[in-house]
VMD Tcl script that draws the C-alpha trace (Angstrom):
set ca {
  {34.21 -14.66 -31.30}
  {31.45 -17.27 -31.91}
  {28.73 -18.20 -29.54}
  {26.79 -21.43 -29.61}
  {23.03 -20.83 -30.63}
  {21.77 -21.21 -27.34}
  {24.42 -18.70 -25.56}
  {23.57 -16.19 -28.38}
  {19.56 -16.79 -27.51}
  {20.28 -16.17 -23.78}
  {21.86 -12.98 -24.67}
  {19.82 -11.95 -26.89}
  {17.07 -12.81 -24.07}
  {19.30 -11.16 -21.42}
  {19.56 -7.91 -23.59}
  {15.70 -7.40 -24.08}
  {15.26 -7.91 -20.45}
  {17.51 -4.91 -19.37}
  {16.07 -2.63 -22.37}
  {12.46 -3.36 -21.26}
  {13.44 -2.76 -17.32}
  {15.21 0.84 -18.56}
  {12.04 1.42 -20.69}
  {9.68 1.08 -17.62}
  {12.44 3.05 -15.52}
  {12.05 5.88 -17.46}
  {8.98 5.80 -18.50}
  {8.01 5.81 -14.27}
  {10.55 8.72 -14.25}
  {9.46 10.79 -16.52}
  {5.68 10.57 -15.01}
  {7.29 11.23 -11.61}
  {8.88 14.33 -13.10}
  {5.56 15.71 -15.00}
  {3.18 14.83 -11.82}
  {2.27 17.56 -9.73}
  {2.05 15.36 -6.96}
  {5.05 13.59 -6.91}
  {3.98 10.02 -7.41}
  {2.57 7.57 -9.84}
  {-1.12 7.15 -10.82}
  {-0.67 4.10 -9.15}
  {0.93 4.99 -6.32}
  {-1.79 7.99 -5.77}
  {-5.01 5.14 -6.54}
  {-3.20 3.32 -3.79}
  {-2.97 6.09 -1.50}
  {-6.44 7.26 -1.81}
  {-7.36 3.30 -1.07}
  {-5.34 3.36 2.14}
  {-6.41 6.78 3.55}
  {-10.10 5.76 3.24}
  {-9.67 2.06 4.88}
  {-7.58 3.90 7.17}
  {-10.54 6.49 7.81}
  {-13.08 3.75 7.91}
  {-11.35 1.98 10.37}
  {-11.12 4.99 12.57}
  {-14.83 5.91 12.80}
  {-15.68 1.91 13.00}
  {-13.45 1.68 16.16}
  {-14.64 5.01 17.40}
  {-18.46 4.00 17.18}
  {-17.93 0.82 18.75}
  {-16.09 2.75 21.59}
  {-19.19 5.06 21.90}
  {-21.30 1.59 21.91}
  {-19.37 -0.34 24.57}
  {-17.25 2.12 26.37}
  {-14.40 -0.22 25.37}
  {-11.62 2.01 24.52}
  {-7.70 1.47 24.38}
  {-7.09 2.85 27.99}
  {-10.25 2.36 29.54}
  {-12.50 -1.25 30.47}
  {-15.23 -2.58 29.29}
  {-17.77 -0.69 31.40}
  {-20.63 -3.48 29.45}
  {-20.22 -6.66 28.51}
  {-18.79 -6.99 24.90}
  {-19.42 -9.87 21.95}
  {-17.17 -11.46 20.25}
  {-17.99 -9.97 17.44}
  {-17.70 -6.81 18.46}
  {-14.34 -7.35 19.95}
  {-12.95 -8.90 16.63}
  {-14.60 -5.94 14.46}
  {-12.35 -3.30 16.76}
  {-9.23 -5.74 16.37}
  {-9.33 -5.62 13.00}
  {-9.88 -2.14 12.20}
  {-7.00 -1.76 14.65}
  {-4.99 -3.61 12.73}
  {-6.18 -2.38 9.29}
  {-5.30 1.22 10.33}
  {-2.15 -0.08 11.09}
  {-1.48 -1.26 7.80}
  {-2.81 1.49 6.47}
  {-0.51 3.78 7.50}
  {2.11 1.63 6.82}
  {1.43 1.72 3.29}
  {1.03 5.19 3.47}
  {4.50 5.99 5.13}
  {6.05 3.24 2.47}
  {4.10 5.14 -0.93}
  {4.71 8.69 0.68}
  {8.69 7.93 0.77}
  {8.51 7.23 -2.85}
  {7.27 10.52 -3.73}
  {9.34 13.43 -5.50}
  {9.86 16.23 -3.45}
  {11.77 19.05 -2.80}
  {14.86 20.19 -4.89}
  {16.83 18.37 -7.70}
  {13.24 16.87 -8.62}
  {15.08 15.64 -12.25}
  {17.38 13.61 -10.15}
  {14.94 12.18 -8.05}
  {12.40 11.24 -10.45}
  {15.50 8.89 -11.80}
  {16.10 7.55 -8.39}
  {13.04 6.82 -7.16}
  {11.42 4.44 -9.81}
  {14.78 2.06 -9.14}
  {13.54 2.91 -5.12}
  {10.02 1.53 -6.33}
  {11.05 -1.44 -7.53}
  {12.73 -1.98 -4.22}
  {9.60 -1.46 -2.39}
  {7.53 -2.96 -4.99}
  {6.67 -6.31 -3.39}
  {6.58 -5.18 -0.08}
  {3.53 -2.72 -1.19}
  {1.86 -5.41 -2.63}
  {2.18 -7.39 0.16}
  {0.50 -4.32 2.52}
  {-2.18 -4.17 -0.38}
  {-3.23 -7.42 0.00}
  {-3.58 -7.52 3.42}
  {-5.18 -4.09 3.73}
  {-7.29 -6.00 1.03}
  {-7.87 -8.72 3.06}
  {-9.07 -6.61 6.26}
  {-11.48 -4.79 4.37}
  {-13.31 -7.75 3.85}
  {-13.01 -8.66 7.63}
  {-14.41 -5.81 8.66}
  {-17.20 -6.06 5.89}
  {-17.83 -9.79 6.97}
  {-17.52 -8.30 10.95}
  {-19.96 -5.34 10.20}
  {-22.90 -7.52 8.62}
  {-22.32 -10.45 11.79}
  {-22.99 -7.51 14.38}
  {-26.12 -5.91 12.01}
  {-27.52 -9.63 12.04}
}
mol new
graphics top color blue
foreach p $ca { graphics top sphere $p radius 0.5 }
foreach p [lrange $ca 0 end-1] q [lrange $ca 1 end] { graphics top cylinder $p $q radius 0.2 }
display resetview
């Protein structure tokens, strides 16, 4: 069987492709397997990143509750700027993203038994999951500088 030169280039190309994905499959496996956390360096830098914005958030929305007496059940019991009001929404919603990422990066951890078997599965998993973490890193990204840009409008 001969192939045209530019068929046997696209193979070629096509092969390399599914060698280097296998490479990086394993490779991600075999670091799953050796961790004694269950994840990634990656996936643990990320997790560290979301449990402190996720932290932050918390004690930002607590002190402003302790400020105004605006809390998620109870009025306003003093009038409230807007700044104030969109520093709380957005540590609201950067705690929500927060643990969003969280649950998403926790699922992709190695536990339990048959830990050879998962460390396999759960790099292909990762890939899944891959943009939609970057997506929740960028915004969780994004709302960290909100709140910084919220935090020095209200210290003004």
């Amino acid at each position: 069987m001969v192939l045209e030169p530019l068929s046997a280039i696209s193979l070629a190309g096509n092969v390399v492709q599914f060698i280097d994905l296998c490479s990086k499959l394993l490779a991600e496996g075999w670091e799953l397997y050796r961790s004694s956390a269950g994840a990634t360096a990656s996936n643990l830098e990320l997790e560290t990143t979301a449990e402190s914005l996720g932290q932050l958030s918390d004690r930002i929305k607590f002190s402003l509750e302790l400020r105004t007496g605006v809390t998620d059940d109870q009025p306003s019991t003093h009038k409230t700027t807007n700044a104030e009001d969109a520093l709380r929404n957005t540590a609201i919603s950067c705690r929500r993203v927060a643990d969003d990422l969280l649950k998403t990066l926790r699922d992709l951890r190695v536990k339990g038994p048959n830990k050879k078997w998962q460390s396999f599965r759960q790099p292909l998993r990762g890939i899944q999951k891959k943009e939609q973490i970057e997506q929740m890193s960028k915004r969780l990204s994004k709302y960290r500088e909100e709140l910084s840009l919220h935090l020095v409008t209200i210290l003004k």
